[in-house]
N, C-alpha and C positions, 0 to 999 in steps of 0.2 A: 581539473577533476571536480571539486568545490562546485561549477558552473554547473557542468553534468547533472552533480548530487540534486542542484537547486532544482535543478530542471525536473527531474525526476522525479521530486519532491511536490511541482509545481502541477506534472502528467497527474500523479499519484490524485493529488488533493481534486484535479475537475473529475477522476472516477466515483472517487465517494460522493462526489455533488449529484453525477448522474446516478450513484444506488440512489440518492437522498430524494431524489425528485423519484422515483420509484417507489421508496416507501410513503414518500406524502400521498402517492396516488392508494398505495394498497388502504390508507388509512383513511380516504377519503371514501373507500368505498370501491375504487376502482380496480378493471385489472390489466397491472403493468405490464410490460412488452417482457415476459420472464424467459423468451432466448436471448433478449440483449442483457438483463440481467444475467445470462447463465454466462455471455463473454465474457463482461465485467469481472465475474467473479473470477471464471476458468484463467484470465490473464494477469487478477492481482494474485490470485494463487502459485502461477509460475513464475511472475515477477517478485517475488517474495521468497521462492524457493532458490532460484538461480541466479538471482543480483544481489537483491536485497538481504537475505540473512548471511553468506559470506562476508560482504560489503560492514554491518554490524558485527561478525564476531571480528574481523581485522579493525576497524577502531576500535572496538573494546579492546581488541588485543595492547594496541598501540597506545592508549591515553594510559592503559594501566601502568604501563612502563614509563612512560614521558610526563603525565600527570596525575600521579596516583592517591592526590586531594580527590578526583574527581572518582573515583571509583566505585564510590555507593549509584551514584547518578550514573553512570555508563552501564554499569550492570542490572539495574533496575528498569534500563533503557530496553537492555538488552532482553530482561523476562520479560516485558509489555509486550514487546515486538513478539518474541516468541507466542503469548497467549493469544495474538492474535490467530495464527494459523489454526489451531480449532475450532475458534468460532467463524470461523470463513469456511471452514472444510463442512462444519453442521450444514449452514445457509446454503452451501452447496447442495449438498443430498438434498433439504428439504427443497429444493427449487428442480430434484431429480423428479422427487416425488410429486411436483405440482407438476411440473410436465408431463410425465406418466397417468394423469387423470387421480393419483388416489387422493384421499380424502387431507387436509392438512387445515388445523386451524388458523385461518389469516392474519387475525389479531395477535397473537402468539408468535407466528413469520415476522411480521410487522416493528412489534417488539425485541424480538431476537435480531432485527438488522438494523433498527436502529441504534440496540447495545452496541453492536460489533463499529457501526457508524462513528459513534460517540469515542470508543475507545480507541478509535486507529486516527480520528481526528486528533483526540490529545497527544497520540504518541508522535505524527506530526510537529503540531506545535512545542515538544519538547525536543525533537531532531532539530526545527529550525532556532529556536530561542537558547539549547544547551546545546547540543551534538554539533552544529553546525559551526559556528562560535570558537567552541575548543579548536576542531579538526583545527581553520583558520589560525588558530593561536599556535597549536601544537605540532603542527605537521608543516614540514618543508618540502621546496619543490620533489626534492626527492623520495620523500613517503608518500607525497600523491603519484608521483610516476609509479611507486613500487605498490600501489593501492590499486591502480588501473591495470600493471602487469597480473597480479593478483586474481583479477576478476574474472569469470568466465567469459569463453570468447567470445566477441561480439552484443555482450550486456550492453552496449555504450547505442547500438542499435535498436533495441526495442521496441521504441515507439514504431520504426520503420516497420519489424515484423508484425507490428497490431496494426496496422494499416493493410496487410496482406490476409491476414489470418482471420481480423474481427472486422471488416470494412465497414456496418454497420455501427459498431460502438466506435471507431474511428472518427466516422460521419458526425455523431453527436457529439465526440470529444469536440471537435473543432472547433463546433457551436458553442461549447461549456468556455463561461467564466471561471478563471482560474479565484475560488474561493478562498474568504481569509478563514486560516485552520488553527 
């Protein structure tokens, strides 16, 4: 389950590489492929709704009980993570509104996705350097099995249904180096 997480952790991180090369292009002047931006976001959106945030409230559940030195840190894990989803739901809409032709300041876009960039990068590197770490320390074969029961069905698939569903950001995941986050 741990492998999984890594794994997942490792998909996650060449996403944000491809917003990242998106936003150096908006910055540069350019303009970016914003239907492969709209996948990106559309799939870290439901990947975050339907893996990822159950997946965070059961270890936070579990370290509370099993490690509860750790608990300022778990649950501070747990609100970053959370703050994420409305700054990815904005980025969302405003990349409705660039699709729909209205008017949207780029510099400003630009901005706004590199905050949201910044901060889902560090909340990353605190899964992989604290969260990851404990789980390893703290959880036995049997909390991962009951981790993975847990989960909604077929989370463990994802990547396979982005490969269906986003073929194009698929195509470019492939290409992407998995970045240090």
């Amino acid at each position: 389950m741990l492998n999984q997480l890594r794994l997942d952790h490792a998909n996650m991180a060449r996403m944000l590489h491809v917003l990242q090369l998106k936003q150096k292009a908006l910055v540069q002047g350019e303009r970016p492929n914003f239907h492969l931006m709209r996948e990106v976001v559309d799939y870290i959106l439901s990947y975050m709704d339907s893996f990822a945030g159950p997946l965070e409230r059961i270890c936070v559940e579990r370290l509370r009980t099993d490690a509860p030195e750790h608990t300022a840190l778990t649950e501070k894990m747990a609100e970053d993570y959370r703050q994420l989803t409305p700054r990815l739901q904005q980025l969302s809409n405003d990349i409705d509104m660039i699709l729909m032709d209205n008017v949207l300041p780029m510099d400003k876009f630009a901005d706004d996705l590199r905050e949201y960039l910044e901060a889902h990068r560090a909340y990353l590197r605190q899964e992989r350097e604290a969260l990851f770490p404990l789980m390893d320390k703290h959880f036995s074969e049997d909390d991962m099995e009951a981790l993975r029961q847990s989960l909604p069905v077929g989370a463990e698939q994802s990547l396979e249904r982005l490969q269906l569903a986003y073929p194009e950001l698929y195509a470019e995941l492939r290409g992407a180096d998995v970045p240090n986050v």
